[in-house]
N, C-alpha and C positions, 0 to 999 in steps of 0.2 A: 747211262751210257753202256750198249751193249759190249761184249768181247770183241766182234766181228766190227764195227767200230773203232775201238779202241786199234785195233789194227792197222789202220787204216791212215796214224800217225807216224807209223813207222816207216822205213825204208822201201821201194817197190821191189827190192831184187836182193839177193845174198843176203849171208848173217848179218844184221844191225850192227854197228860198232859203238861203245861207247858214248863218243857222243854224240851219235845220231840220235841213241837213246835218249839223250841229255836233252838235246832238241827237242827230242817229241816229247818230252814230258813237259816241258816248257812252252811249249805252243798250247797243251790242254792246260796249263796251269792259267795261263795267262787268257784263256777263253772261260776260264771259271769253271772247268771239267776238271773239281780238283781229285776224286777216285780214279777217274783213270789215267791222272798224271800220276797218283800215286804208285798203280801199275806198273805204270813206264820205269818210273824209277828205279821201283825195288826190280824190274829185268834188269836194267840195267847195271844194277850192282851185283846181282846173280850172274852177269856174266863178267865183271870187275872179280868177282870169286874165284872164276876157273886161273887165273893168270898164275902161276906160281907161288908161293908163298916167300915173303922176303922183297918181291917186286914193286915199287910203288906203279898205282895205275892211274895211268892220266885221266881226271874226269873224275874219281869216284869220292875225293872230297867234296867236291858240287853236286854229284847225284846225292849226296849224304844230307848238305845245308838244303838241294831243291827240297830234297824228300821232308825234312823238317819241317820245313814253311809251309808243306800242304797238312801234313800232319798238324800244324797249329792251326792251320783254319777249320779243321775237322774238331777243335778243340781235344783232340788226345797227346796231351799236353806229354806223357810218358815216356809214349815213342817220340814225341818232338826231342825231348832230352836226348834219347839216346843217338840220336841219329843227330845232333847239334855236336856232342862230346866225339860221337866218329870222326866225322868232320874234322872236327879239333884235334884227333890225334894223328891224322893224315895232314893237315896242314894248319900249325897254330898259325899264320900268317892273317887267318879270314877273320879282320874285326866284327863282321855282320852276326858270325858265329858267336860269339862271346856278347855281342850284347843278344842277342838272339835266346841265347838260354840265360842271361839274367832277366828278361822277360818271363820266363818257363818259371822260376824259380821266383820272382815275383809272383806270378799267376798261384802259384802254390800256398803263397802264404811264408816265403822265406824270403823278406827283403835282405834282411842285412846279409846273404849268401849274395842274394842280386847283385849288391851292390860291390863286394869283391870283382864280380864277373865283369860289372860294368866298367870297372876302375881297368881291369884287365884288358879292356876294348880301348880305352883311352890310352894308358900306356903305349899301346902298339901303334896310336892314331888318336893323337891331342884333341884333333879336330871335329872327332864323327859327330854329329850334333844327334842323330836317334840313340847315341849311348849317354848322352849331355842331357837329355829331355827324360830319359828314361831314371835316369840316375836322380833329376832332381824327384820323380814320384818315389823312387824306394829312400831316398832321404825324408822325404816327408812320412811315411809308411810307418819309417821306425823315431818320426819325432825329432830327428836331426835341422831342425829350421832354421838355424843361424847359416850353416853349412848352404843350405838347398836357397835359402836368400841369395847369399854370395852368385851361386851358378845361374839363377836365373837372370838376378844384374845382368851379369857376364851373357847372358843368351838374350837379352835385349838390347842390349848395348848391338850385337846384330843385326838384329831384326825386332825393332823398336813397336814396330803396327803387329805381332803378335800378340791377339786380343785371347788367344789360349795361356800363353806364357802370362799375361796380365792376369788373368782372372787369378792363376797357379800364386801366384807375386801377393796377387791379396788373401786368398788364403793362409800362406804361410805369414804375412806381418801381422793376420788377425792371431796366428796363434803364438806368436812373441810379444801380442799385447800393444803391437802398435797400430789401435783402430784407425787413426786417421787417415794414414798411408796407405792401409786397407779399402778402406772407403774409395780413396782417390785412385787407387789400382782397379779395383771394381768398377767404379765410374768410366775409367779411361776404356778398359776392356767395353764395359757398354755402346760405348762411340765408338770403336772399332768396327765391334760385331752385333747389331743388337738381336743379331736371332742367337746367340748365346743365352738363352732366359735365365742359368742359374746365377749369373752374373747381379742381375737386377735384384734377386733375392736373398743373396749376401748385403748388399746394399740396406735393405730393408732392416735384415735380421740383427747388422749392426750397430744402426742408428737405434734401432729400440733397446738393444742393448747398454750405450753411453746416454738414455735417456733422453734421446732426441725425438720424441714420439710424433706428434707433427712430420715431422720428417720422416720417418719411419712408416709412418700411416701413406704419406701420399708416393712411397717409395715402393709398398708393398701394392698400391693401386693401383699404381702404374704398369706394375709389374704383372699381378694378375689381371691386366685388359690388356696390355699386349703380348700376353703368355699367361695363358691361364692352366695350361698344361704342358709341364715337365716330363720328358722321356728317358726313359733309361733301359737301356737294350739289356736282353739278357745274356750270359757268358756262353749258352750253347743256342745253337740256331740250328733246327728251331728252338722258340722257346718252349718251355715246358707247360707256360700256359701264362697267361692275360692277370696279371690288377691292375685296378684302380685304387689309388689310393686316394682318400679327401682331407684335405688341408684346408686350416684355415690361415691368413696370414692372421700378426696379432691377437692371435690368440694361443693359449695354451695348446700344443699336439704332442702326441707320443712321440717319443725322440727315436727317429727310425735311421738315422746318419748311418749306422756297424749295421739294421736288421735289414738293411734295402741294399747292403754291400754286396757284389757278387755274387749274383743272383740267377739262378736257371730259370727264374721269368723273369718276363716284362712287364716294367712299373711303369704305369704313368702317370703322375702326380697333379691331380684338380685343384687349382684354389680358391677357395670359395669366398664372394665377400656377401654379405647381408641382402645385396642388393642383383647377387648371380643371375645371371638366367643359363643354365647348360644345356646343349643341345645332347637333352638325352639320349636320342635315338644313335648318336653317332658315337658316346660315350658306349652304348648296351653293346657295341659293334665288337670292340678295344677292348671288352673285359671279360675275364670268367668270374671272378671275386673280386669284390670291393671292399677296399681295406679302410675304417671311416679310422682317419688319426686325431679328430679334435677330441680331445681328452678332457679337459679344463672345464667342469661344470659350471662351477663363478663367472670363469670368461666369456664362453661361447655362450653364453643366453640366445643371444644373435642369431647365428648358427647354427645351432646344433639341430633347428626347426630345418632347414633349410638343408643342412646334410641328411637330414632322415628321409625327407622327399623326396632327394636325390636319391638315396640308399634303394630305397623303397621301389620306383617307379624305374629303377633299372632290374628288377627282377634275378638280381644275378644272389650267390651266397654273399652274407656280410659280414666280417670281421668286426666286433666292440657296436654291435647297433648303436645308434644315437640316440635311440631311448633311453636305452639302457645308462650309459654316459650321463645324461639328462639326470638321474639319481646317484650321485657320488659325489654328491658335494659333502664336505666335512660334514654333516646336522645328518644329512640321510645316512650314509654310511651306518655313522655313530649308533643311531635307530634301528637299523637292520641286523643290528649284530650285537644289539645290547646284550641280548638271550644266551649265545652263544655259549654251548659247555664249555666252561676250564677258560674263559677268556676277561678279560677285563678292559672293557670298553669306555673309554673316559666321555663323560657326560660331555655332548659339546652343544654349544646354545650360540642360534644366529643374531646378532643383535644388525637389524636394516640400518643403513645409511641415512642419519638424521638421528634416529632414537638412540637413548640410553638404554641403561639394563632394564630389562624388565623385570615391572615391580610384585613384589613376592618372591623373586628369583632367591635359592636359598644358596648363596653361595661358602663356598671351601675353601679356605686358604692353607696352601698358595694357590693360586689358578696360573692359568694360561689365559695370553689371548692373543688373536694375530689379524692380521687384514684378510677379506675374502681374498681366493686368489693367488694368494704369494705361496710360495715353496721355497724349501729350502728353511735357511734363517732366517729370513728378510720379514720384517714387520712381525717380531713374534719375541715376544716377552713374559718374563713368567715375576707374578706379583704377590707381595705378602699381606696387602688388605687392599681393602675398598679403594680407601681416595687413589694409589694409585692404579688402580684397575679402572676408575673411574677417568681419570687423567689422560691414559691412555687411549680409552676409547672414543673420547672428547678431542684428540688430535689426530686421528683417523675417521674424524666421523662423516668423511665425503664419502666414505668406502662400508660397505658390509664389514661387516668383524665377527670373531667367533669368541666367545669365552668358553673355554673348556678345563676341565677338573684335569689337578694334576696330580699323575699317579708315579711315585717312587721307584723306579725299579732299577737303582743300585746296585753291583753284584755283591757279595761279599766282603770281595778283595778292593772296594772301596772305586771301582770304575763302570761306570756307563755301559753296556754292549747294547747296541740297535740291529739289528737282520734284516736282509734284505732279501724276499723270496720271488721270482716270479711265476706269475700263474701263470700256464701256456698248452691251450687247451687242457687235456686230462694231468698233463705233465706240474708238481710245482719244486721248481728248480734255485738251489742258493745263490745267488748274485755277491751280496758282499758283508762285512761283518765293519761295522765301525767301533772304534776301542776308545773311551775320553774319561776326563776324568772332570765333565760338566756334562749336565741333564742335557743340552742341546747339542745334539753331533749332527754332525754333517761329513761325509764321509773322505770328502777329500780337504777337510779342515783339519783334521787331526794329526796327533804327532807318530803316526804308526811307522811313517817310513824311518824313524829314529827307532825303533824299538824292535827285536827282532822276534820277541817272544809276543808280540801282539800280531804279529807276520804269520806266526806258527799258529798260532793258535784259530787265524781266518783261514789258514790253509787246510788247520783240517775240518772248519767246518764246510767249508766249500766240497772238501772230499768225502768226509762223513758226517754231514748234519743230524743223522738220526744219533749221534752221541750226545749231540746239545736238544734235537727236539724229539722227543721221544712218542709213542702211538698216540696219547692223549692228544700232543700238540698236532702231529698230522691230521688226526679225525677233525680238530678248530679248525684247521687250513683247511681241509675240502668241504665242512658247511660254511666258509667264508668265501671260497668258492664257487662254489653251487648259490648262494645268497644274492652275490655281486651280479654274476650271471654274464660277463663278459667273457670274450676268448682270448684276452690277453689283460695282463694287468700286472701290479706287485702288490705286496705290502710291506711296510717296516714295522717292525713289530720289536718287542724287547720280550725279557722273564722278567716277572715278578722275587720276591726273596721267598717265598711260596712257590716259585715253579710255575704262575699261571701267566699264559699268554697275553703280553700287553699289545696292543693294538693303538698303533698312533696314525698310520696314514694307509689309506688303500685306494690307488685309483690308476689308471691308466697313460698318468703324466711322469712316469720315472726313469730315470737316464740311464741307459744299456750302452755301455760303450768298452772297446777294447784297446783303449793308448793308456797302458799300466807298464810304464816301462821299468817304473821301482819297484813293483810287485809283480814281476814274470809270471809266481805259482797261480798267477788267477787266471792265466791266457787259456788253458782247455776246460774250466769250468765256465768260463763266458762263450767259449766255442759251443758250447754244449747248447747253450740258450738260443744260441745262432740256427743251430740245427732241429732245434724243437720245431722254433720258429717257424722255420722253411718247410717242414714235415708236413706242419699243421693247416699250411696255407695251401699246398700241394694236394693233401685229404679232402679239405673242402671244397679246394676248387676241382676235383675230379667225382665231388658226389662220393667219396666214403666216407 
C-alpha cells in the first residue's frame, strides 16, 4: 500500500480528527491493509500528543488497543505489549486489553504472567468467554489440569457442540490419567468436527497406550485415510520455510510434541501406513525439508522402506534419513561403536523370535535382556545365570529379544548416574541427568524431586557438563556422532569407576519435553535444545 493511498482513507478536507483517524484505520484494518492501518494509527495518536498534557483524549485508548491488534498480526508481539499496557493506563475499563496482553505474554513463553492478566479480564467481566478459552490454554501451559478441567466443564456446559473445547477436554483428562474420558471426549469432538484430524489421532495414540491395539490399529487407519496429513501454521507469516515431516502411526517416532512447538515454519505432518501411496508431486510442492520422525528400527521394519522412498523421490534435504534409521537397532549400534576410544560398549546379541540362545554363545553374568522394541523399563531384566536368562527369553519368545553384557557403572557414592545428550547437527547438548540408587533409571522414576542435592548436582551438569565430561569424553561423543550419522538423535550414557564412557542406548526415539514443573532449573537448558533444533532445520532448509 502506497502513501498517496494510504491517504486516501482519511478525511477529504481539514485536519483529520481523532476519530476519523480511528475510522480510517479501522476500515484498512478490516480490509486486511494492516501497515497502513498501522499508519493511521500511530497519526492518530501523534496528534492525541499535541493536546495538552494532563488532558485525557477521547479516542486514543482505542487508537492504542486498534494499534495493538495490528501490531499482533504483524506478529511484533513487543509493540503489541506496549501499546496493549497504554491502553490500559488510559482506560483500565477495556477487558479486551487485559486478555489481549495475556495472549502477548502467553505467546512469550510466560503463562503463569498470562494467567494473572486473564484472571484481571475476568474480574472486570465474569463472562468474557476469549479470556475463559484463553485462560484454560495458559492453565494447561503451566500444568494446572484439575483447574483448566473445572473451566472447560463450565464452557461446555454453554456451548456443548464445541468440538475445539472437546478435543482441549481430552487432552487435559488424558494428562490427569483419566484415559477413558479422554477417549470419549476425543471421540465426541470427532462427530462434531471430523476435519479436526488431530482429534482422530489422540484417539489412536491412547488406545495403544491402555493396550487396546486392535483398536488402536484401526483408530490410527482410520485416521491416516481420512487425514493423512496434519498442518500446523507457522507463528510468522510468512513462514520461514516448508517441512514435512513423516510419521508413522504405531510405531516408534521421535517425540516432536515441545520440537514442532511455535514454530517460524510450517509443519505438515504425513502418516504413513505400510500400505501408503503419496501423491508426491503435490507433497514436493508443500516442502523445503523433510523431517523423517520414524525412529524405531525393531518397529518400522514396515516402513522405514517406504519412508525412504518417500524421502528420496521428493528430492528436497532430509532430516535422520531412513537408511540411516534402518541401522540403530540395539545389535548394530553396539557393532559400530564397539571400537570406539575411551568407551565401553556392552556386548548386545539379537536372539530372533522362536530361537534360544545361540549355541556357543559365551555368556557373563549378570547379563541383561529385553524385548526388541521396548524402551524405557518395560520388558528388560537383568539376570544372574542361565536358567533364568533362559526363562526369560522362553516367555517372550513371540518377540525378538536382546541379551546384552552387563556393565557396572556405580558411582562411588554408591548411586547410579545415567546422561542424557543430544546430538543436534554439529551441536551435542545436555538434556538430563538421572540419580538412583538401582542399575535401571529411568528418569522420571526416580526420587530426585525429594532430594535437593541430586537437583544441584543435574543443574550443574546441564550448565557445566565439561566438569562431569571432560576432552576424552567429548572426542567419544563426536566419533559416536559422526558413526550414527544422523542429524538429530541422543544418547544415555553413564561413567565407568575408571572414568570410561558407558554407552547403553543411542538412537533417535528419546523424549525432549519441557512440563518440568519440579525442576524449573532445567527450562533454559531444554530451551537451548529447542533452539538448536530450529537453527538446524532453518540451515538446511536454506542450503547452508
Amino acid at each position: 500500500m502506497t502513501s498517496s493511498s494510504m491517504a486516501l482513507a482519511l478525511p477529504a478536507a481539514g485536519t483529520p480528527c481523532i476519530a476519523n483517524l480511528l475510522r480510517a484505520g479501522r476500515e484498512h484494518y478490516r480490509r486486511g491493509e494492516i501497515r497502513p492501518a498501522i499508519a493511521v494509527f500511530q497519526a492518530g495518536l501523534a496528534l492525541a500528543a499535541t493536546v495538552s498534557i494532563g488532558v485525557a483524549v477521547d479516542g486514543a485508548a482505542d487508537l492504542h488497543a486498534a494499534l495493538a491488534n495490528a501490531f499482533m498480526l504483524c506478529d511484533d508481539i513487543g509493540s503489541a505489549a506496549e501499546n496493549y499496557k497504554a491502553a490500559l493506563r488510559i482506560a483500565p475499563h477495556l477487558v479486551a486489553c487485559w486478555c489481549n496482553l495475556g495472549i502477548v505474554h502467553q505467546r512469550s513463553g510466560r503463562a503463569q504472567d498470562a494467567i494473572s492478566l486473564y484472571l484481571e479480564a475476568l474480574r472486570r467481566n465474569p463472562g468474557h468467554r476469549p479470556s475463559r478459552t484463553n485462560l484454560v490454554q495458559a492453565l494447561v501451559a503451566t500444568r494446572q489440569f484439575a483447574i483448566a478441567r473445572t473451566l472447560l466443564l463450565e464452557l461446555l456446559e454453554e456451548t456443548p457442540e464445541d468440538a475445539e473445547l472437546r478435543g482441549q477436554l481430552g487432552k487435559v483428562c488424558f494428562e490427569l490419567g483419566e484415559t477413558e474420558e479422554a477417549v470419549a471426549q476425543f471421540e465426541r469432538a470427532v462427530a462434531l468436527a471430523p476435519g479436526q484430524a488431530e482429534n482422530f489421532y489422540w484417539v489412536g495414540a491412547i488406545r495403544q497406550a491402555r493396550g487396546e491395539l486392535e483398536a488402536a490399529r484401526a483408530a490410527y487407519v482410520h485416521a491416516a485415510q481420512a487425514h493423512p496429513i496434519l498442518r500446523r501454521p507457522a507463528t510468522t507469516s510468512p513462514p520461514a520455510f516448508r517441512a514435512l515431516a513423516l510419521f508413522a502411526p504405531f510405531v516408534g517416532n521421535t517425540p516432536v510434541e515441545f520440537l514442532f512447538r511455535d514454530c517460524a515454519y510450517h509443519t505438515s505432518i504425513l502418516s504413513l501406513l505400510p500400505d501408503s501411496q503419496p501423491d508426491v508431486a503435490l507433497l514436493a510442492s508443500e516442502a523445503d525439508i523433510v523431517v523423517n520422525l520414524v525412529s524405531d528400527a525393531d518397529q518400522a521394519t514396515e516402513v522405514l522402506p517406504l519412508a525412504m522412498a518417500v524421502a528420496q523421490s521428493l528430492g528436497k534435504p532430509v532430516i535422520n534419513d531412513p537408511g540411516k534409521i534402518q541401522n540403530t537397532t540395539r545389535d548394530a549400534t553396539a557393532l559400530a561403536l564397539a571400537d570406539v576410544e575411551g568407551c565401553r560398549v556392552p556386548r548386545t546379541v539379537r536372539v530372533a523370535a522362536g530361537e534360544g540362545l545361540p549355541d556357543g554363545l559365551d555368556l557373563v553374568f549378570p547379563s541383561l535382556a529385553r524385548q526388541a522394541g521396548m524402551h524405557g523399563g518395560d520388558v528388560f531384566e537383568k539376570f544372574d545365570d542361565a536358567a533364568a536368562l533362559t526363562a526369560f527369553l522362553a516367555a517372550h519368545a513371540e518377540h525378538d529379544r536382546y541379551v546384552i553384557d552387563f556393565i557396572d557403572y556405580r558411582s562411588a557414592d554408591g548411586f547410579f548416574r545415567k546422561y542424557r545428550f543430544l546430538f543436534i547437527g554439529e551441536d551435542i547438548l545436555p538434556y538430563h541427568l538421572a540419580i538412583g540408587d538401582d542399575w535401571k533409571l529411568h528418569r522420571d522414576a526416580t526420587d530426585m524431586a525429594h532430594h535437593a542435592w541430586m537437583q544441584d548436582e543435574e543443574e550443574r551438569f546441564l550448565r557445566v557438563p565439561g566438569e562431569v565430561f571432560g576432552a576424552a569424553h567429548y572426542q567419544a561423543l563426536r566419533v559416536i556422532r559422526d558413526r550414527i550419522g544422523l542429524d538429530y538423535f541422543g544418547i544415555d550414557c553413564g561413567l565407568d569407576p575408571d572414568g570410561r564412557l558407558v554407552v547403553f542406548e543411542v538412537n533417535a526415539s528419546m523424549l525432549v519435553h519441557d512440563q518440568n514443573p519440579e525442576f524449573p532449573y532445567k527450562d533454559p537448558y531444554i530451551g537451548r535444545i529447542k533452539v538448536a533444533f530450529d537453527g538446524m532445520l532453518a540451515r538446511i532448509a536454506r542450503g547452508n
